[in-house]
VOBA-1610 file (N, C-alpha, C; in pm, whole numbers, padded with zeros to 5 digits, always signed):
BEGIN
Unk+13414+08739+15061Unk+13353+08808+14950Unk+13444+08804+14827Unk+13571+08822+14840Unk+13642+08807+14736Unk+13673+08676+14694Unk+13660+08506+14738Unk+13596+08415+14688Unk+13518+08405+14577Unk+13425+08479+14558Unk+13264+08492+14543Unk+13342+08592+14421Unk+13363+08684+14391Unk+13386+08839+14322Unk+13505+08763+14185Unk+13592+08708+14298Unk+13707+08674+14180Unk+13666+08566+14085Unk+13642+08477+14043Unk+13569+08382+13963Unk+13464+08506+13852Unk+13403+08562+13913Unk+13341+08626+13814Unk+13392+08714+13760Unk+13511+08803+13830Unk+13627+08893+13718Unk+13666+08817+13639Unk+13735+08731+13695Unk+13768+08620+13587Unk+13702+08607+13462Unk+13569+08528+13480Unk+13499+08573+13417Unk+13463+08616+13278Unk+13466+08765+13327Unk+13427+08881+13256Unk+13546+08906+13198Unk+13695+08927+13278Unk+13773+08938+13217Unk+13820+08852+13076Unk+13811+08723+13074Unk+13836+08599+12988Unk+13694+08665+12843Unk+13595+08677+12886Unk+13483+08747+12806Unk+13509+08852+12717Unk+13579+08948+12784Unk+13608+09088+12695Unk+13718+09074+12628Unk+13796+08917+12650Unk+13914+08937+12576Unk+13893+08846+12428Unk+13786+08751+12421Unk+13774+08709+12307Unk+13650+08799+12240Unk+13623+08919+12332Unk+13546+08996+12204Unk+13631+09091+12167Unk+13716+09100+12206Unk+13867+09180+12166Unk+13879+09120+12035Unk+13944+08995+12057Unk+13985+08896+11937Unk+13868+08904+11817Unk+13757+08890+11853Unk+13665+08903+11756Unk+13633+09026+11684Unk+13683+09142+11778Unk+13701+09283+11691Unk+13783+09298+11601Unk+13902+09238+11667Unk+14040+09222+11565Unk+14043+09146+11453Unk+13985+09045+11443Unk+13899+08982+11304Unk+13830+09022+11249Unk+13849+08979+11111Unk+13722+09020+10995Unk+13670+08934+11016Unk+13545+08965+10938Unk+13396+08869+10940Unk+13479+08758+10827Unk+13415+08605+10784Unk+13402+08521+10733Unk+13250+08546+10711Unk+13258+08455+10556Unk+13092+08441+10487Unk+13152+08334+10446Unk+13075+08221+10483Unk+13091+08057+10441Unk+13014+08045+10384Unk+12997+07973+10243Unk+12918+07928+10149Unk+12864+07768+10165Unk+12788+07734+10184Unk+12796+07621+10198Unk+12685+07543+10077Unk+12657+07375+10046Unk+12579+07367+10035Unk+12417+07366+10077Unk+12331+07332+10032Unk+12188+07398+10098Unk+12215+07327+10248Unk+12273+07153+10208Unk+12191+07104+10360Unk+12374+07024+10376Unk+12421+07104+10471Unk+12588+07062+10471Unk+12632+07109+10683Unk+12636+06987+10750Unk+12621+06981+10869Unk+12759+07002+10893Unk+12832+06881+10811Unk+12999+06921+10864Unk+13025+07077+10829Unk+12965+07108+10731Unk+13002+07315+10659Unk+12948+07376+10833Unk+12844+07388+10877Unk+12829+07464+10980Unk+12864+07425+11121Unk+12940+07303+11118Unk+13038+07278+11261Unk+13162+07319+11218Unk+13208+07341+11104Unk+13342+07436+11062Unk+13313+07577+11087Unk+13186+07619+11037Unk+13161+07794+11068Unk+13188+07784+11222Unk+13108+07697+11314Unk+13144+07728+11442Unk+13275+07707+11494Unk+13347+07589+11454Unk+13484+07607+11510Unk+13528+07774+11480Unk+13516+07801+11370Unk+13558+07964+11293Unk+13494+08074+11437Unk+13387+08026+11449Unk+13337+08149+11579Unk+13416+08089+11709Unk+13446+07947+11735Unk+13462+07931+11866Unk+13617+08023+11871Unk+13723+08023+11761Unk+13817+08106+11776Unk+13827+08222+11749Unk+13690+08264+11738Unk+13722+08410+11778Unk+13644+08467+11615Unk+13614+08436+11558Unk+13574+08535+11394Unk+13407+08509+11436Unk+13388+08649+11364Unk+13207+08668+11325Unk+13198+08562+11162Unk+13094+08480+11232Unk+13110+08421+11076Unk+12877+08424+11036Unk+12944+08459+10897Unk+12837+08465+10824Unk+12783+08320+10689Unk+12680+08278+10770Unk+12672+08082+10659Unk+12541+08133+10571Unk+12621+08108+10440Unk+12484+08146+10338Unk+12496+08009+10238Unk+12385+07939+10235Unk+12374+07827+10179Unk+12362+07879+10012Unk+12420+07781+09914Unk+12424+07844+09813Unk+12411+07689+09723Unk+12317+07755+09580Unk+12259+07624+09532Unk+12400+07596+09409Unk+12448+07721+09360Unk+12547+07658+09268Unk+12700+07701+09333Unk+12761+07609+09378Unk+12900+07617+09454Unk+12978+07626+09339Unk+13008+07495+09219Unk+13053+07508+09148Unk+13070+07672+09088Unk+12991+07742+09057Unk+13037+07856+09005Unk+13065+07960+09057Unk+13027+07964+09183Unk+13115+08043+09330Unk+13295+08013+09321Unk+13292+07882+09287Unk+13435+07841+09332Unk+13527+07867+09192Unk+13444+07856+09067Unk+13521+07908+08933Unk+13541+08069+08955Unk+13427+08155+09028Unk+13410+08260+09015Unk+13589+08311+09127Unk+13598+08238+09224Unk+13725+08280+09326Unk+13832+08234+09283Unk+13838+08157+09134Unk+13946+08059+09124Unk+13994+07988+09219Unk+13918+07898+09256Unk+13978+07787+09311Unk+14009+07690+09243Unk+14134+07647+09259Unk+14192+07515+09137Unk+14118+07373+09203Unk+14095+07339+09036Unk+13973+07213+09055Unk+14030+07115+09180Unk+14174+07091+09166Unk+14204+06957+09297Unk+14250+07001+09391Unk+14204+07143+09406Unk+14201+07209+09582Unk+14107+07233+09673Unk+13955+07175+09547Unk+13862+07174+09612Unk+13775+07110+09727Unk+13700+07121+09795Unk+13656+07071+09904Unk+13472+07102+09889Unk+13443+07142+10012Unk+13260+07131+09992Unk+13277+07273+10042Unk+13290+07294+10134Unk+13262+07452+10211Unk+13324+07596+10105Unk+13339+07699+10101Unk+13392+07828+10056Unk+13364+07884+10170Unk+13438+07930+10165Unk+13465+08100+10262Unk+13564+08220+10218Unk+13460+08323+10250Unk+13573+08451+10199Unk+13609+08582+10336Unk+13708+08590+10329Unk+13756+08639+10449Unk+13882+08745+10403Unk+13836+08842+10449Unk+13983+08951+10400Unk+14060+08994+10234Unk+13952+08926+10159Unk+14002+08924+10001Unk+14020+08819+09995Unk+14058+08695+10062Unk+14113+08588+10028Unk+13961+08506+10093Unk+14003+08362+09938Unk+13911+08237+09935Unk+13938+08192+10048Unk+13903+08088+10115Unk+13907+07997+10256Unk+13793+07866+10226Unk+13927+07769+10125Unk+13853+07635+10036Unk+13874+07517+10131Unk+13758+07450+10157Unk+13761+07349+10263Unk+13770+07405+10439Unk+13775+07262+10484Unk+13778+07287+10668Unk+13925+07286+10668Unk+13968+07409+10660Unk+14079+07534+10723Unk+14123+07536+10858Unk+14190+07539+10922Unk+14215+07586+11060Unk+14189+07689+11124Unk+14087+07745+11200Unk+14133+07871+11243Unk+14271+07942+11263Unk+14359+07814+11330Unk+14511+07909+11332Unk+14515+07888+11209Unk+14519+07833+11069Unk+14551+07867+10982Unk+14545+08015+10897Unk+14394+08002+10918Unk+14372+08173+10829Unk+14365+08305+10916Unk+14359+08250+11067Unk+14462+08387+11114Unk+14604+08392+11111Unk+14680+08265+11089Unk+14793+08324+11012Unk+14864+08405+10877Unk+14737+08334+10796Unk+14735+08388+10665Unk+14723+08537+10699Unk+14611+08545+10761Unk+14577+08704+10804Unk+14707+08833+10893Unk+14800+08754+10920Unk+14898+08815+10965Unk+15001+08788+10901Unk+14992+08753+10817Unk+15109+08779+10695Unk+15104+08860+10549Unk+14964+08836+10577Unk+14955+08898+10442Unk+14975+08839+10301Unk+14977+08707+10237Unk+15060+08663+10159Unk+14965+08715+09991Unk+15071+08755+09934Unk+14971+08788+09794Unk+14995+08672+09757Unk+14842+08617+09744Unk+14779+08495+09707Unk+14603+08536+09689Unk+14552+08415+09680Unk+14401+08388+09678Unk+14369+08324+09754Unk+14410+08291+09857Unk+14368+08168+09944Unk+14434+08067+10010Unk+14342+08009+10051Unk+14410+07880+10129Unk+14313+07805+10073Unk+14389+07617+10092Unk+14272+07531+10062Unk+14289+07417+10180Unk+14199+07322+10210Unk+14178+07201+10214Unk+14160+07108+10143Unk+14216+07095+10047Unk+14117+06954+09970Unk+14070+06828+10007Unk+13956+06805+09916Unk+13890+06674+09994Unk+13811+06723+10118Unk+13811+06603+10205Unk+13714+06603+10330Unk+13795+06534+10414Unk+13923+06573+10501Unk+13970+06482+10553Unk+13920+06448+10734Unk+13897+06276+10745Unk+13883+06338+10887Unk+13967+06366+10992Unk+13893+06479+11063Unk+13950+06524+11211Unk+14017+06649+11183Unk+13964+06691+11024Unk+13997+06838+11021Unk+13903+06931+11128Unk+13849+07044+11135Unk+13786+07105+11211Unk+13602+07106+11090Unk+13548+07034+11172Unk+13401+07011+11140Unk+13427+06872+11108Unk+13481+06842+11075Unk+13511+06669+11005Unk+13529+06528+11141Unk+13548+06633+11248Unk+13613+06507+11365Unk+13453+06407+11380Unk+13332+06427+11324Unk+13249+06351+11355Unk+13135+06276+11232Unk+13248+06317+11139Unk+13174+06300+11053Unk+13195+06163+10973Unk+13048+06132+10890Unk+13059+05962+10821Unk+13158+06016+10643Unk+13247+05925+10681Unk+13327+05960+10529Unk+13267+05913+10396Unk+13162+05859+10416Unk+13094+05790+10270Unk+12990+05910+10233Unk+12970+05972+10278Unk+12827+06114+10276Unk+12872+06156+10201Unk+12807+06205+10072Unk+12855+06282+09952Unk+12870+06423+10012Unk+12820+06518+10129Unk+12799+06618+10131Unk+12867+06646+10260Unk+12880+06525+10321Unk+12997+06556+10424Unk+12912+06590+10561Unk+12832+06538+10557Unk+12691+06523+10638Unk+12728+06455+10761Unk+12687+06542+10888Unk+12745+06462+11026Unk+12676+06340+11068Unk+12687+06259+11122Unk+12661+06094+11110Unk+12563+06179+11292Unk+12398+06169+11298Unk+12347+06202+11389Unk+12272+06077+11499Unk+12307+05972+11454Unk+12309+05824+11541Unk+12422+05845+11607Unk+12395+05765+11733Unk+12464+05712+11837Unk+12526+05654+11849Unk+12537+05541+11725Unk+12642+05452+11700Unk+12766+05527+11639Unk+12758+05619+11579Unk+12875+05713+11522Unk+12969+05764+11633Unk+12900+05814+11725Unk+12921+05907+11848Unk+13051+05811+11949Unk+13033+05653+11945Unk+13061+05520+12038Unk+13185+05516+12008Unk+13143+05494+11819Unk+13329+05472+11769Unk+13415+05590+11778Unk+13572+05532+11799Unk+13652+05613+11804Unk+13663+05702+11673Unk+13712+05805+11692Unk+13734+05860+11584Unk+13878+05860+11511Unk+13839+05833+11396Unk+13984+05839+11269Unk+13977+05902+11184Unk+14105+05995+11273Unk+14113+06073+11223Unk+14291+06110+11127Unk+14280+06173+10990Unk+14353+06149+10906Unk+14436+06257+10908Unk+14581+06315+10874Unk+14714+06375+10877Unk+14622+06420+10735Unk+14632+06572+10708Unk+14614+06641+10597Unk+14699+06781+10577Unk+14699+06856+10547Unk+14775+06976+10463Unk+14693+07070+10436Unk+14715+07183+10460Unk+14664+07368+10430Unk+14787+07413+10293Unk+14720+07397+10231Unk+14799+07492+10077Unk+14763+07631+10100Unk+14855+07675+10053Unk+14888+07825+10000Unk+14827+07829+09859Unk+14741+07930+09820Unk+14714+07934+09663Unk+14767+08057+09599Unk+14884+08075+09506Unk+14925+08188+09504Unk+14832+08235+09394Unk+14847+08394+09313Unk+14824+08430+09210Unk+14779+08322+09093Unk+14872+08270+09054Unk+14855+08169+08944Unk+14799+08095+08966Unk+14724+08068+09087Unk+14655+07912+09063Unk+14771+07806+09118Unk+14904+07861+09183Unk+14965+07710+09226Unk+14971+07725+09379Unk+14995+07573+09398Unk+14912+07558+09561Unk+15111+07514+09626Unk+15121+07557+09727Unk+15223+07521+09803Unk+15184+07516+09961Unk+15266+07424+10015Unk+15202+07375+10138Unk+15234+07478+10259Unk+15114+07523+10364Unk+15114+07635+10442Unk+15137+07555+10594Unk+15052+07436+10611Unk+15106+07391+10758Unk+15024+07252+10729Unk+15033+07168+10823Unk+15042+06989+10810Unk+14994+06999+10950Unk+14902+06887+10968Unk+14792+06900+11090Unk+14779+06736+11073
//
């Protein structure tokens, strides 16, 4: 019987501990564009580690992203706002729960660009203006290449310094 019993504590136990984690997080609200596939496989990486995330498609990004100050060549496709702070581009989850445990007076973090094999990006076609996941089979076959990118720090002013290298 205890065969049978332990697997499912297990379980349950492993269960209550990432809704722990998810208590201990703030919500995320990702902005995305209207029709943006790589934007909502980033919201889910964001839930698979643990955050409630909220995806609201939005028709003018541009003035979302003037409105958070985000500096023009830190930009990316996605927004997210989380804890007071912007969250520009596919971010790391360990990234902005680190941010989140430090506290840094800043505005954000960024991604710039679309790099691949960031988190939402590992499947995606790099020529897509919108960063649109490649939903053929032939995409799925090839290996993926994937590219060395950088998490900036955005302080007060608008200047970006580098937070971690992935």
């Amino acid at each position: 019987m205890l065969r049978k019993t332990l697997p499912l504590l297990l379980a349950l136990l492993a269960g209550n501990g990432m809704a722990e984690q998810a208590k201990s997080l703030p919500s995320v609200e990702v902005f995305t564009p209207l029709v943006c596939l790589s934007c909502i496989e980033w919201a889910e990486h964001l839930r698979q580690n643990g955050f409630a995330v909220k995806v609201t498609p939005t028709e003018d990004m541009e003035a979302l992203k003037h409105r958070l100050k985000v500096p023009k060549d830190m930009e990316s496709v996605p927004t997210a706002l989380v804890a007071g702070y912007f969250v520009e581009g596919h971010v790391p989850a360990e990234d902005i729960k680190l941010m989140l445990a430090e506290k840094p007076r800043a505005l954000g973090l960024a991604v710039p660009g679309l790099p691949q094999g960031a988190p939402g990006r590992e499947f995606s076609n790099p020529t897509c203006e919108t960063a649109c996941t490649m939903l053929d089979k032939e995409s799925v076959e090839q290996p993926v290449r994937r590219e060395f990118f950088q998490t900036f720090l955005i302080d007060r002013k608008g200047n970006a310094s580098r937070f971690a290298r992935h």
